[in-house]
ZABA-147555 format. One record per residue (C-alpha): residue number from 1; residue in one letter; x, y, z. Coordinates in steps of 0.05 Angstrom, whole numbers, plus 5000, padded with zeros to 4 digits. Example, Ala and Ser with C-alpha at 12.3 -4.5 7.8 and 13.67 -1.06 7.14 Angstrom:
2
@resi:1 | resn:a | X:5246 | Y:4910 | Z:5156
@resi:2 | resn:s | X:5273 | Y:4979 | Z:5143
***
This chain:
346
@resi:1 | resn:x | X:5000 | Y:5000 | Z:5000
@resi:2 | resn:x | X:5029 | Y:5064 | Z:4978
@resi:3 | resn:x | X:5048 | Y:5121 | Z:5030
@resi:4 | resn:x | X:5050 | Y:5197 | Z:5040
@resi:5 | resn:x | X:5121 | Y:5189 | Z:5026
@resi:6 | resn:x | X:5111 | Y:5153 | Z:4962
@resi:7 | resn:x | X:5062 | Y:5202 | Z:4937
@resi:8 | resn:x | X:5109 | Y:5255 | Z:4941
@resi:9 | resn:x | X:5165 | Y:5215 | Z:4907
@resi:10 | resn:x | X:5117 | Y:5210 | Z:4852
@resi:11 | resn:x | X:5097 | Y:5285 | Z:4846
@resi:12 | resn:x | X:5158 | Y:5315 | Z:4861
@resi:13 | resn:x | X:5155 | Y:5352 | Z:4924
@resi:14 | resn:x | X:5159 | Y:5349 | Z:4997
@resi:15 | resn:x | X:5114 | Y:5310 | Z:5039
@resi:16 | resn:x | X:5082 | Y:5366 | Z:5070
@resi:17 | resn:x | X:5062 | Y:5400 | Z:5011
@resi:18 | resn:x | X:5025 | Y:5333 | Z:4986
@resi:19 | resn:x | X:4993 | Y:5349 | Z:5070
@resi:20 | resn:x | X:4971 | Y:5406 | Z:5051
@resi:21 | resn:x | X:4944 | Y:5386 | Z:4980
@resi:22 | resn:x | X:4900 | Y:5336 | Z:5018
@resi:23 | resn:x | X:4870 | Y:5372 | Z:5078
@resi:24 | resn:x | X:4854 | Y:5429 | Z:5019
@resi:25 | resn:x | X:4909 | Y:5485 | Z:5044
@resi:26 | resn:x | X:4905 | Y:5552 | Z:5003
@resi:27 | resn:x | X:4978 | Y:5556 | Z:4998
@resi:28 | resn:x | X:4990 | Y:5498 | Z:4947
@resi:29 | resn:x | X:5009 | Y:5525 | Z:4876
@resi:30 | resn:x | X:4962 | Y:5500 | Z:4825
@resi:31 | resn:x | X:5019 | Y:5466 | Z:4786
@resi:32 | resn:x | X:5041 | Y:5420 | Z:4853
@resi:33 | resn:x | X:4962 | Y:5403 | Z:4868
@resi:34 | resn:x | X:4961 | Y:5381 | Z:4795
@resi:35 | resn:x | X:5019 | Y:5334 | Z:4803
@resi:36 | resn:x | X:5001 | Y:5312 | Z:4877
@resi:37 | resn:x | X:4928 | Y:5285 | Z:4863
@resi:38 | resn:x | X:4961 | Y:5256 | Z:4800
@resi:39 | resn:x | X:5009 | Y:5217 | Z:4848
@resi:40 | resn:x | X:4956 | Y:5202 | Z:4890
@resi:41 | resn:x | X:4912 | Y:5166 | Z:4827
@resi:42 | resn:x | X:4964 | Y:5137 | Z:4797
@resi:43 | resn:x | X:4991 | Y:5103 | Z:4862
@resi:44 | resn:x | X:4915 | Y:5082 | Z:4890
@resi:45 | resn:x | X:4931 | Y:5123 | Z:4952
@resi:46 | resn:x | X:4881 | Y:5132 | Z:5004
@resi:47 | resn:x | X:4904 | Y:5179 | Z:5065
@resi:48 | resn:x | X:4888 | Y:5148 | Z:5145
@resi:49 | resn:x | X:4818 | Y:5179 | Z:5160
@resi:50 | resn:x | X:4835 | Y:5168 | Z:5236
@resi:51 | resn:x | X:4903 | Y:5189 | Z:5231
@resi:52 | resn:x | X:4873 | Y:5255 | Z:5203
@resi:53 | resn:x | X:4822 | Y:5259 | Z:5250
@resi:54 | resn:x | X:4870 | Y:5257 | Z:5301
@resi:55 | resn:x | X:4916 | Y:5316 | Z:5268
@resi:56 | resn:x | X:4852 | Y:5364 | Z:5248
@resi:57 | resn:x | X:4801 | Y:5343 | Z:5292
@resi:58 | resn:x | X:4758 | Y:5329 | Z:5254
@resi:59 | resn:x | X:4728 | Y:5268 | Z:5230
@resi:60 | resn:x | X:4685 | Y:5281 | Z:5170
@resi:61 | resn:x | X:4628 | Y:5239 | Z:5205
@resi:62 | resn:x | X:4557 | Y:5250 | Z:5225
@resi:63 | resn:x | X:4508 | Y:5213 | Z:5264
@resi:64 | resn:x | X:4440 | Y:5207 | Z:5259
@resi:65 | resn:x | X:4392 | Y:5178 | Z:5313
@resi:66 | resn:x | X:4325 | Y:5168 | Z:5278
@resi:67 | resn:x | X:4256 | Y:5146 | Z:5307
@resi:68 | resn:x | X:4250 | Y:5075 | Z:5283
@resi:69 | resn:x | X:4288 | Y:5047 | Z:5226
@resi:70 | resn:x | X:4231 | Y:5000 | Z:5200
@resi:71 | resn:x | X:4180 | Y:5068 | Z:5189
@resi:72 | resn:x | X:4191 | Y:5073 | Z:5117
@resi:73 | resn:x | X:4186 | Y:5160 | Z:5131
@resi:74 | resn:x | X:4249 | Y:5148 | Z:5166
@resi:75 | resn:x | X:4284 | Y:5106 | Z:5115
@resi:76 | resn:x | X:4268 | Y:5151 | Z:5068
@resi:77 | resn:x | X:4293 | Y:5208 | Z:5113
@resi:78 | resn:x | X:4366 | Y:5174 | Z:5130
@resi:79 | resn:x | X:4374 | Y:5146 | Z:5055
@resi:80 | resn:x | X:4372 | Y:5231 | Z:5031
@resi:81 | resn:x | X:4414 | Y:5241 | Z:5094
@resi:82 | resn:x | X:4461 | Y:5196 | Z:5077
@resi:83 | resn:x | X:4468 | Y:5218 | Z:5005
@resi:84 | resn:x | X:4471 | Y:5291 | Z:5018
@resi:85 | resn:x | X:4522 | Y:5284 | Z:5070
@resi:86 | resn:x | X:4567 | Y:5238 | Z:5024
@resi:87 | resn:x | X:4558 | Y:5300 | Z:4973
@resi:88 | resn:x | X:4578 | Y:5340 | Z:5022
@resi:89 | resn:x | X:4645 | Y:5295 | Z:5029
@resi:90 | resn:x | X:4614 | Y:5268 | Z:5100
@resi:91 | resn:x | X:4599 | Y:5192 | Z:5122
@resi:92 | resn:x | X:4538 | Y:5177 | Z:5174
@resi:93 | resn:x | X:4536 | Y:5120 | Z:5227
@resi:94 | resn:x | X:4458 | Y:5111 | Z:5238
@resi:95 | resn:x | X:4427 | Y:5098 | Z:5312
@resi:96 | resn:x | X:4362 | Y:5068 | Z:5312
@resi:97 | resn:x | X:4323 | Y:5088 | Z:5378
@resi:98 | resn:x | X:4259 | Y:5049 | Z:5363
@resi:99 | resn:x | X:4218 | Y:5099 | Z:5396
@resi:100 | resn:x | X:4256 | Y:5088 | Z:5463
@resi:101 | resn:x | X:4282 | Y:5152 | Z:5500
@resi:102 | resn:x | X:4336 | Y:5102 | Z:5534
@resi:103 | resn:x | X:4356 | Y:5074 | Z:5473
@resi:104 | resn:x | X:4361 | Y:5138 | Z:5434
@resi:105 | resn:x | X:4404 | Y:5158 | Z:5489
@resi:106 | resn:x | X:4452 | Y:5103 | Z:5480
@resi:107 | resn:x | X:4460 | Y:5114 | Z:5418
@resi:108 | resn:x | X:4472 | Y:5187 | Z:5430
@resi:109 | resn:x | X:4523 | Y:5176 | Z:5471
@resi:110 | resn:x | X:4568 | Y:5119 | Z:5426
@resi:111 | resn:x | X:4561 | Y:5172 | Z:5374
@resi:112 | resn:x | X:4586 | Y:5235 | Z:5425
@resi:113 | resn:x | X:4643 | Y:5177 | Z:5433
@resi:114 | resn:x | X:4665 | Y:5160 | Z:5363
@resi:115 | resn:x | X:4678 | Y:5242 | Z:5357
@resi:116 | resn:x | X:4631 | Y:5250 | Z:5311
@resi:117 | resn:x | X:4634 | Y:5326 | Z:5278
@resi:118 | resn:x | X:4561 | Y:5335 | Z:5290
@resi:119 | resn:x | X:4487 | Y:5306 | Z:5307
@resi:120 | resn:x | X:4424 | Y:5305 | Z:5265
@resi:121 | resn:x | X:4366 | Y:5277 | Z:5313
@resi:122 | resn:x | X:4296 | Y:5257 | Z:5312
@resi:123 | resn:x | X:4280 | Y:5257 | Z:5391
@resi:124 | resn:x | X:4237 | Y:5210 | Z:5424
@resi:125 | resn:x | X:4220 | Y:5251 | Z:5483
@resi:126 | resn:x | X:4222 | Y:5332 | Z:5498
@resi:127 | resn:x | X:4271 | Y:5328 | Z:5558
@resi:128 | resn:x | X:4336 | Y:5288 | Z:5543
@resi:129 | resn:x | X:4377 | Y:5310 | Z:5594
@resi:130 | resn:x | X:4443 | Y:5273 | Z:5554
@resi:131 | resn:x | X:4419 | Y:5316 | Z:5488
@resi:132 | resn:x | X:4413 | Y:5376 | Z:5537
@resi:133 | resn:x | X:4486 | Y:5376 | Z:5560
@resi:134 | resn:x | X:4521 | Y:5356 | Z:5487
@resi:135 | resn:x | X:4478 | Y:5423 | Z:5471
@resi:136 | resn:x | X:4508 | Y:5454 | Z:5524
@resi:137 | resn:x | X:4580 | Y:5435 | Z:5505
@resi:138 | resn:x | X:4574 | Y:5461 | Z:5442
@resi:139 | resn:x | X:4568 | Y:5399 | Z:5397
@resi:140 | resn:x | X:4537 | Y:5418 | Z:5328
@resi:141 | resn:x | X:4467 | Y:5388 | Z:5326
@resi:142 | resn:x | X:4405 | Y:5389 | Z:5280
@resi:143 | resn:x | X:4335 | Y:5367 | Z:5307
@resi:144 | resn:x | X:4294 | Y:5342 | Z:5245
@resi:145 | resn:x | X:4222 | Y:5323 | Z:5244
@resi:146 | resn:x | X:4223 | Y:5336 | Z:5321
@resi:147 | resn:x | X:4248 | Y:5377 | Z:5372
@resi:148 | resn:x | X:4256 | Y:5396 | Z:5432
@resi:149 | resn:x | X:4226 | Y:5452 | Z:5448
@resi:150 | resn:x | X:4254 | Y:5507 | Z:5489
@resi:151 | resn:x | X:4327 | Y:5477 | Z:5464
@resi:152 | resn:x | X:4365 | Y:5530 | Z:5418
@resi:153 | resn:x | X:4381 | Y:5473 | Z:5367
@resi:154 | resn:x | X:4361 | Y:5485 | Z:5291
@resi:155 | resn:x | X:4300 | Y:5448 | Z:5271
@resi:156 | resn:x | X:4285 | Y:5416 | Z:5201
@resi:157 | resn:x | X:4207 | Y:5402 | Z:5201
@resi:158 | resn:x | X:4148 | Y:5396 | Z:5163
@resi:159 | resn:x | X:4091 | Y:5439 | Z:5172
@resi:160 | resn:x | X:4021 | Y:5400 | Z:5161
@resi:161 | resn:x | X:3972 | Y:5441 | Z:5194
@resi:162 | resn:x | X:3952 | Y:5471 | Z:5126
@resi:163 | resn:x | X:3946 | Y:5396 | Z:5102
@resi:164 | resn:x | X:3907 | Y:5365 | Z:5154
@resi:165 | resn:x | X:3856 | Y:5433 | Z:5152
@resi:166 | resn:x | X:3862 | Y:5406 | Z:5069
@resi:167 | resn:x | X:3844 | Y:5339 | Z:5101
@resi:168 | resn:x | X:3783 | Y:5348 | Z:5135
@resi:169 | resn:x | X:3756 | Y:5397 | Z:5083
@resi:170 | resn:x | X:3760 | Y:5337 | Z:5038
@resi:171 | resn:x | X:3728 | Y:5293 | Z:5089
@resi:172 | resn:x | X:3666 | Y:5345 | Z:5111
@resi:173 | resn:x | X:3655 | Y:5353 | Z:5033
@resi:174 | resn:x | X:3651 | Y:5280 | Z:5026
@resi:175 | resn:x | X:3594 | Y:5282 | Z:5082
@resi:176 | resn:x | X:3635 | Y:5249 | Z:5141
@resi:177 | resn:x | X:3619 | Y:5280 | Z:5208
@resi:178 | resn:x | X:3648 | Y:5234 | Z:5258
@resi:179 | resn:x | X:3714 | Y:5235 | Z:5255
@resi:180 | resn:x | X:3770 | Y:5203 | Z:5301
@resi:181 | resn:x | X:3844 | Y:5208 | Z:5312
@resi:182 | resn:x | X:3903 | Y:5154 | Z:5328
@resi:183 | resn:x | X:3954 | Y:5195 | Z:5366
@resi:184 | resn:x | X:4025 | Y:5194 | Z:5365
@resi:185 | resn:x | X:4060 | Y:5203 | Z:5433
@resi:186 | resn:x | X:4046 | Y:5258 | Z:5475
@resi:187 | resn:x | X:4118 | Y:5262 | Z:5496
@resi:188 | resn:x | X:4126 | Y:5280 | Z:5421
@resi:189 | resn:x | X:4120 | Y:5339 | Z:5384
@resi:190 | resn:x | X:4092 | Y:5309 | Z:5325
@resi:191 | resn:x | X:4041 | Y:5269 | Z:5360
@resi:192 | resn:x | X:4019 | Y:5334 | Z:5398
@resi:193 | resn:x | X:4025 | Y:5378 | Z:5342
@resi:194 | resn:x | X:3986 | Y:5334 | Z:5299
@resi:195 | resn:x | X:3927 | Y:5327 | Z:5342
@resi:196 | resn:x | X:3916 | Y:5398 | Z:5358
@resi:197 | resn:x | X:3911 | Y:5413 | Z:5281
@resi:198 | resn:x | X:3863 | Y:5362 | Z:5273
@resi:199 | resn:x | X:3822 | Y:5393 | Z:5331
@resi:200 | resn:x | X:3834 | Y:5457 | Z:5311
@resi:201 | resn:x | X:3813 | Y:5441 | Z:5234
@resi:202 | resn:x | X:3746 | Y:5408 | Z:5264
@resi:203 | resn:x | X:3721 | Y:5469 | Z:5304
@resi:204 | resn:x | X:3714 | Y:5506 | Z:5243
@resi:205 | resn:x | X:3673 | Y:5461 | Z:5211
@resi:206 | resn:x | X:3628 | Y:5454 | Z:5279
@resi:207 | resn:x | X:3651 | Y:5392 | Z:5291
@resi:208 | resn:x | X:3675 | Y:5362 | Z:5371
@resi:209 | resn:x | X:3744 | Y:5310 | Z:5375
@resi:210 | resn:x | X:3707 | Y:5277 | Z:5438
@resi:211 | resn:x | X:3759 | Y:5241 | Z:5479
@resi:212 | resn:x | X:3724 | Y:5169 | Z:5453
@resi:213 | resn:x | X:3747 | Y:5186 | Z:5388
@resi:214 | resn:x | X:3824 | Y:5209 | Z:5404
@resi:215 | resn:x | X:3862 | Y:5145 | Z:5415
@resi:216 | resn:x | X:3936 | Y:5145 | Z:5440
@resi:217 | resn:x | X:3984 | Y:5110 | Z:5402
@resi:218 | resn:x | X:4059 | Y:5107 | Z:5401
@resi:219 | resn:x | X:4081 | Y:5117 | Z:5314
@resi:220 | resn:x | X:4075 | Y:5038 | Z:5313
@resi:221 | resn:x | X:4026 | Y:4991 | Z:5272
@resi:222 | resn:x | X:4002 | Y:4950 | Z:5332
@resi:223 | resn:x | X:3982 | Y:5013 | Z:5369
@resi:224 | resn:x | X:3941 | Y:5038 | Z:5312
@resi:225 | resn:x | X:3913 | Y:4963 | Z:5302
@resi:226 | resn:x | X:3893 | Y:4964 | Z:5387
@resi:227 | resn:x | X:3863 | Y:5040 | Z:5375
@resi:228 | resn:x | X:3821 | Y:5015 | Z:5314
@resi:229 | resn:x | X:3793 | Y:4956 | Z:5347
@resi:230 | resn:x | X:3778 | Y:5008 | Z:5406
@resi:231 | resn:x | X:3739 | Y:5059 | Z:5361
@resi:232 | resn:x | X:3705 | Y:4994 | Z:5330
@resi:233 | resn:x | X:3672 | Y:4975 | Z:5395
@resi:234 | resn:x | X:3646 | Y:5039 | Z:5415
@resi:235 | resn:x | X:3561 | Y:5050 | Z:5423
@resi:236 | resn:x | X:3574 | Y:5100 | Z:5359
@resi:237 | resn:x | X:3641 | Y:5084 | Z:5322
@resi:238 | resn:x | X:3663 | Y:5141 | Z:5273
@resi:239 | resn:x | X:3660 | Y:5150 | Z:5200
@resi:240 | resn:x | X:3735 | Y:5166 | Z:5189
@resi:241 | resn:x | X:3798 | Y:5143 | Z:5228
@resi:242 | resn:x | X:3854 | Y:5189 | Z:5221
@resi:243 | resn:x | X:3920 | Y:5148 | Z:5234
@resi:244 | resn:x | X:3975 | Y:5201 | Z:5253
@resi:245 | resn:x | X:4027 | Y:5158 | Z:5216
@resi:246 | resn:x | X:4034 | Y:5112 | Z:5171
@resi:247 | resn:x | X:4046 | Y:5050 | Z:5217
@resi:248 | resn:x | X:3991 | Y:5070 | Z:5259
@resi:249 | resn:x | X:3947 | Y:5074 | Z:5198
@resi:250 | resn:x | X:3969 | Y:5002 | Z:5169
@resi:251 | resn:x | X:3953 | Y:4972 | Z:5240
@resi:252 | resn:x | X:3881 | Y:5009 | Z:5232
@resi:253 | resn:x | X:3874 | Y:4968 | Z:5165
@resi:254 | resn:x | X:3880 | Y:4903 | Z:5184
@resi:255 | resn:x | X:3838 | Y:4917 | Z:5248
@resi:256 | resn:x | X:3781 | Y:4939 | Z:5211
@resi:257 | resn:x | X:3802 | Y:4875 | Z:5156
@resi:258 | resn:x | X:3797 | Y:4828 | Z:5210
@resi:259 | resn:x | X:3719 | Y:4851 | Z:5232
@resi:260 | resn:x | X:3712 | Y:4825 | Z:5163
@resi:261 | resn:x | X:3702 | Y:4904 | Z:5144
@resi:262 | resn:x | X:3716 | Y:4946 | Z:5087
@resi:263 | resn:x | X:3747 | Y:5007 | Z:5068
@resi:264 | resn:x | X:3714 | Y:5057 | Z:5062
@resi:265 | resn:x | X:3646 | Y:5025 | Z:5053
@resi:266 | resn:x | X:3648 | Y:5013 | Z:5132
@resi:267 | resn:x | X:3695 | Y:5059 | Z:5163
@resi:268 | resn:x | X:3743 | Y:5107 | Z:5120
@resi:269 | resn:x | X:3814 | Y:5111 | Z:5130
@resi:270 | resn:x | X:3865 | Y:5166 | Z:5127
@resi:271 | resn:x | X:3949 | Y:5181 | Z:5151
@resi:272 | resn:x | X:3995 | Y:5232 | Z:5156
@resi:273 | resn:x | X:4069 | Y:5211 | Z:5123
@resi:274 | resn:x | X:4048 | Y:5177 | Z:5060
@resi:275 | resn:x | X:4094 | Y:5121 | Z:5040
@resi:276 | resn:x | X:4087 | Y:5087 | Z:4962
@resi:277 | resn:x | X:4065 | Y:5022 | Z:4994
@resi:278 | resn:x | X:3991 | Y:5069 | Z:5006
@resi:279 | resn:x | X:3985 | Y:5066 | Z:4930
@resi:280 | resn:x | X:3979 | Y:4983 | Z:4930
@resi:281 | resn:x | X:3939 | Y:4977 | Z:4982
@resi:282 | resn:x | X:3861 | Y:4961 | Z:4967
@resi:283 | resn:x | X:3834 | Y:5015 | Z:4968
@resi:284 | resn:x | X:3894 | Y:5064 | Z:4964
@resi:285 | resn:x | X:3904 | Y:5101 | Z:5021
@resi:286 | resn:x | X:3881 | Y:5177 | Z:5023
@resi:287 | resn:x | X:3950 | Y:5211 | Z:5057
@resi:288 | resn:x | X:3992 | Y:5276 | Z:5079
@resi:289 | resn:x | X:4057 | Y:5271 | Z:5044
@resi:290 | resn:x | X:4115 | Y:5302 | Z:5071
@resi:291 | resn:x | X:4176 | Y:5331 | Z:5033
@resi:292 | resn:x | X:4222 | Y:5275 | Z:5058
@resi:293 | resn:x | X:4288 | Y:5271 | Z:5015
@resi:294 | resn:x | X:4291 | Y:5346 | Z:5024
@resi:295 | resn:x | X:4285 | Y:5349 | Z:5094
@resi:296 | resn:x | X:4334 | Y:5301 | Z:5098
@resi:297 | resn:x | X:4377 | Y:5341 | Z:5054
@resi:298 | resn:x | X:4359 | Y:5412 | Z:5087
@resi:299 | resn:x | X:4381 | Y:5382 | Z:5165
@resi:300 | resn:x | X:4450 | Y:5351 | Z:5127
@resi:301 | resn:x | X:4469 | Y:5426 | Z:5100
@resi:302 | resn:x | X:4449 | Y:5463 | Z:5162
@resi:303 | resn:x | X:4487 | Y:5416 | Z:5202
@resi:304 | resn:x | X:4546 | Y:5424 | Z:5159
@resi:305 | resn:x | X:4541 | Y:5498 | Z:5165
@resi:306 | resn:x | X:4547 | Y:5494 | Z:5231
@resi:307 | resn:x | X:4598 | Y:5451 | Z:5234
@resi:308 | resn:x | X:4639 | Y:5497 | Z:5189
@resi:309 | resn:x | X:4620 | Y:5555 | Z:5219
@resi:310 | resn:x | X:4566 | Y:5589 | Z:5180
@resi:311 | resn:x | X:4507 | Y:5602 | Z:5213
@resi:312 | resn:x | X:4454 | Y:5546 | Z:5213
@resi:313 | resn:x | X:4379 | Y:5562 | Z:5188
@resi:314 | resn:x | X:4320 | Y:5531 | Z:5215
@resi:315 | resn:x | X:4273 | Y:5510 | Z:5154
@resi:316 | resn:x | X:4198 | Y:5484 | Z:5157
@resi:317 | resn:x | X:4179 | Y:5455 | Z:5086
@resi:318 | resn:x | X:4099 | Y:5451 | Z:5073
@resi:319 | resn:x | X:4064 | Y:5377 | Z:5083
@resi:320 | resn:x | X:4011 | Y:5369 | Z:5033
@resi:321 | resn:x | X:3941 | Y:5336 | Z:5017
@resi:322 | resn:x | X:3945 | Y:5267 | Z:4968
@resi:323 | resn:x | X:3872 | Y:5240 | Z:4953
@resi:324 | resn:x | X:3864 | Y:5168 | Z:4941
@resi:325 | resn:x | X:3801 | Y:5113 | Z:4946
@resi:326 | resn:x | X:3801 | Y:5104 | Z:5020
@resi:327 | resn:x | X:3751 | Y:5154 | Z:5048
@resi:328 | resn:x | X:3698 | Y:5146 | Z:4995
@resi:329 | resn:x | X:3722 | Y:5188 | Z:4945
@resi:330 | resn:x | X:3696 | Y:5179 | Z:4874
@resi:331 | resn:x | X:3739 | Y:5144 | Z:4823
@resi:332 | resn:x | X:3740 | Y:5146 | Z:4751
@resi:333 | resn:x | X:3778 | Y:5094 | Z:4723
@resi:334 | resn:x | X:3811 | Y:5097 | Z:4783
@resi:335 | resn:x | X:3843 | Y:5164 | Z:4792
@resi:336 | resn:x | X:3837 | Y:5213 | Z:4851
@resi:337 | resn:x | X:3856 | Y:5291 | Z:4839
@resi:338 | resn:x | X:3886 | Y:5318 | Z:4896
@resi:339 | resn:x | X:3845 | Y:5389 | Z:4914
@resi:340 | resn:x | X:3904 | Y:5418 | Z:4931
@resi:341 | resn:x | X:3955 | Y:5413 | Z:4884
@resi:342 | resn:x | X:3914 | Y:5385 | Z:4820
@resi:343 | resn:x | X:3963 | Y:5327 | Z:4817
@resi:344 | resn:x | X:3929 | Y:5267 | Z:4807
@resi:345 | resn:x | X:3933 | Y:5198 | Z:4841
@resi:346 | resn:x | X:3931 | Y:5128 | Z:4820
***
């Protein structure tokens, strides 16, 4: 395996100067930076990342805790990290929390250890008292999709309070009155954010969120299946469950399945974070989409900024409305026009 030393053998000059070719230095002429990264293709050489680290300290890593690996939102949301930050000339190490504040905090910690340069997290919980101190200590961090609030930490969010009013316009219009919610975690501020626009979009339409019809879940498909079955058994069940994400709101479907009901005929069905498996289901699954690559990419930049010294922006993208089959929407050979943005669904 070739060395520093080789390298500059190869190009000509001294071994510092190929150093300060590949950590980027101004000072390098343009003819020697021309000959070094020559060397360094012709000879296959690849510098020590931790014996770099050690020198600049820096790593070129981030870590990301998400929510739960197996919610296809947050897939989505570390694959754009991932390829943003690797743009960006950054690797990621992934912790999955699996909606466990003492898990997240584990792997919060391993990351704090490996030196990572900065932090992009989803939180679990509002009051992490681990997240609290790396804040605290100054260690670059990025909340995305949550936060914590109160915490001077850029956030990279989605606002769907203008979708879910989009929402239950669509559902009043369609002549459903009764409407119920599956709720993410209080401890959340998704799951409480979520819930007060759906209130909020009901009172001005008239319409009550009685506590029988707000069920608490936890973001996970056999909460929204044990809510379902809940709603199912009341004296007056209602017309429309809202699931407040997607897990939640394929645990809903095969409660209702498994009364031997249907969709919407018997109850209707509805999610926030739309995911393309909503498109196969039977019938597709009416949805709020989120931007999710470009969150992902958004939280990646504004952590590097930080990181590099430019200040960080918070940025809230708009959520948005996607009509489907699944709340008795008419269908012409099968196609749904979303209201909102005229884009039409299969």
């Amino acid at each position: 395996m070739a060395s520093i030393k080789d390298v500059a053998a190869e190009a000509g000059v001294s071994v510092a100067t190929v150093s300060r070719v590949l950590n980027d230095h101004r000072s390098v002429s343009a003819d020697a930076r021309t000959r070094v990264l020559a060397a360094v293709e012709t000879l296959g050489y690849r510098p020590n990342a931790v014996a770099r680290s050690l020198r600049t300290d820096q790593t070129h890593t981030l870590g990301l805790v998400i929510s739960d690996v197996m919610n296809p939102y947050f897939t989505e949301l570390a694959r754009s990290v991932e390829e943003e930050a690797r743009a960006l000339g950054y690797s990621v190490i992934i912790g999955n929390a699996d909606e466990r504040p003492d898990l997240q905090d584990h792997h919060v910690r391993n990351l704090l250890d490996r030196r990572i340069d900065g932090l992009l997290v989803s939180p679990t919980d509002g009051g992490s008292p681990l997240m609290l101190d790396a804040v605290r200590a100054g260690t670059p961090m990025v909340f995305v999709d949550r936060w914590m609030p109160g915490v001077a930490v850029p956030v990279v969010r989605s606002d769907g309070r203008a979708a879910v009013r989009d929402l239950v316009a669509h559902l009043h219009g369609l002549g459903h009155r009764r409407l119920a919610i599956i709720a993410g975690p209080a401890a959340t501020t998704t799951g409480q954010e979520r819930v007060a626009a759906f209130r909020e979009a009901l009172r001005a339409y008239g319409l009550d969120l009685p506590d029988a019809y707000i069920g608490q879940g936890d973001f996970q498909a056999e909460s929204g299946r044990r809510v379902t079955e809940g709603f199912l058994d009341l004296p007056e069940p209602p017309e429309v469950v809202f699931a407040a994400d997607n897990l939640m709101a394929l645990g809903a479907l095969d409660a209702v399945r498994a009364r031997g009901m249907r969709v919407p005929q018997d109850i209707a069905l509805a999610a926030f974070d739309d995911i393309p498996w909503f498109v196969h289901t039977d019938p597709p699954i009416t949805a709020i989409a989120q931007p999710t690559g470009e969150l992902g990419r958004a939280a990646v930049r504004a952590l590097v900024d930080r990181i590099e010294g430019r200040p960080p922006e918070s940025v809230t993208l708009p959520a948005r409305l996607v009509v489907r089959r699944s709340c008795g929407e008419p269908s012409p050979r099968n196609v749904a026009v979303n209201p909102v943005t005229n884009r039409s669904e299969s």
